[in-house]
C-alpha positions in Angstrom: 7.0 21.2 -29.2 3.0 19.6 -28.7 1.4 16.3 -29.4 -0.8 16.4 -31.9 -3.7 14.0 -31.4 -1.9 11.3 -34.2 0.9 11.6 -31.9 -1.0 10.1 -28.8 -3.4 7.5 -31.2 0.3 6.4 -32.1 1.9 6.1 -28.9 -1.6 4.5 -27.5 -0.6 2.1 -30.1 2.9 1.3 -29.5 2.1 1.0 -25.4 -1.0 -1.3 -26.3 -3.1 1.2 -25.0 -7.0 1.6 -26.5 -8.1 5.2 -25.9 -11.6 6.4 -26.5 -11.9 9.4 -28.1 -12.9 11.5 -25.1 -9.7 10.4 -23.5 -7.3 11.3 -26.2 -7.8 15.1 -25.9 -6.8 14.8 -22.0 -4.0 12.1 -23.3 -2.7 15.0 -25.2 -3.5 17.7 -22.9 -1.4 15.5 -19.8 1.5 15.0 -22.9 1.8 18.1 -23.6 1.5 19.1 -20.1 4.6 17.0 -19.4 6.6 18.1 -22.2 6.2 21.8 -20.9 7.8 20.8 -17.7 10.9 19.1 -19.6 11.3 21.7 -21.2 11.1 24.1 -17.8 13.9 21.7 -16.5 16.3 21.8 -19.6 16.1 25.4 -19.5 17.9 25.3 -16.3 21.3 26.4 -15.7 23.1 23.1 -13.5 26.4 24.4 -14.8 27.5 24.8 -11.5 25.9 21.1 -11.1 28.1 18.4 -10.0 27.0 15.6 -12.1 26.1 12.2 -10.0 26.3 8.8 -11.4 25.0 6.9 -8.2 23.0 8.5 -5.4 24.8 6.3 -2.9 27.5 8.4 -3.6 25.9 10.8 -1.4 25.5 8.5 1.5 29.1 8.1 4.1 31.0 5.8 2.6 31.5 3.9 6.3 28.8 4.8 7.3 25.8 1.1 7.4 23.6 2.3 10.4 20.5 3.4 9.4 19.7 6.6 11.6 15.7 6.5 10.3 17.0 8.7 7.2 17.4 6.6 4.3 21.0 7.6 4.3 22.4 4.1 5.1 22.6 1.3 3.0 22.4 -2.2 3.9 25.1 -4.5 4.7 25.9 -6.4 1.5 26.4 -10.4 2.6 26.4 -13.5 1.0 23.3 -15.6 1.6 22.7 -19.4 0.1 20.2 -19.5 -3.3 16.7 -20.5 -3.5 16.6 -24.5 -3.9 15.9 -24.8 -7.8 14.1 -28.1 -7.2 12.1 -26.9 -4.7 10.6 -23.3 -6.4 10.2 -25.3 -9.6 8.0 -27.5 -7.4 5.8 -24.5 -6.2 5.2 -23.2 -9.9 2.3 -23.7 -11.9 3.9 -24.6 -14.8 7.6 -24.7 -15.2 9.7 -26.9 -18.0 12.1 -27.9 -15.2 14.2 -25.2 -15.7 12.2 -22.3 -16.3 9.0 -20.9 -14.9 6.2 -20.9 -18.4 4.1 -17.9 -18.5 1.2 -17.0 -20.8 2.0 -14.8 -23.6 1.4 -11.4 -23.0 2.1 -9.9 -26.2 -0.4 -9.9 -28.9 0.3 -8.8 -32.3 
């Protein structure tokens, strides 16, 4: 499977992107460059693959010191909210309740 060059003006569109047209040949070329590799990994065979829904399954289970090794997870504890009044204080514009922020999405 490739990306033909409608392909990337289409998904430049979708992702808000604007291309010019000498970088839609490389946009293409890095696609299709990353679609090769996908298709490297799904070729495979992790049969003998354990499948893993959480990678903190692989950490020890009692285990909360951290030995410099990213094995260890923190210790989960209860700690008090921000103040509401306060952060809405701190915001430049807020309704109260709710930070405002400018709109982002034009189309």
């Amino acid at each position: 499977m490739s990306v033909s060059l409608e392909e990337v003006e289409r998904v430049a569109e979708l992702a808000s992107l604007e291309l010019a047209e000498d970088e839609k040949p490389r946009m293409q070329r890095d696609l299709n460059a990353i679609l090769e590799y996908v298709a490297q990994l799904n070729s495979l065979d992790t049969s003998a693959v354990e499948p893993l829904a959480q990678v903190s399954e692989l950490l020890d289970a009692g285990s909360t010191a951290d030995k410099g090794d990213g094995a260890a997870l923190r210790v989960d504890e209860t700690r008090p909210c921000l103040d509401r009044k306060v952060v809405m204080e701190e915001a430049p514009e807020t309704n109260g309740a709710f930070f405002k922020v400018p709109k982002v999405i034009e189309r």
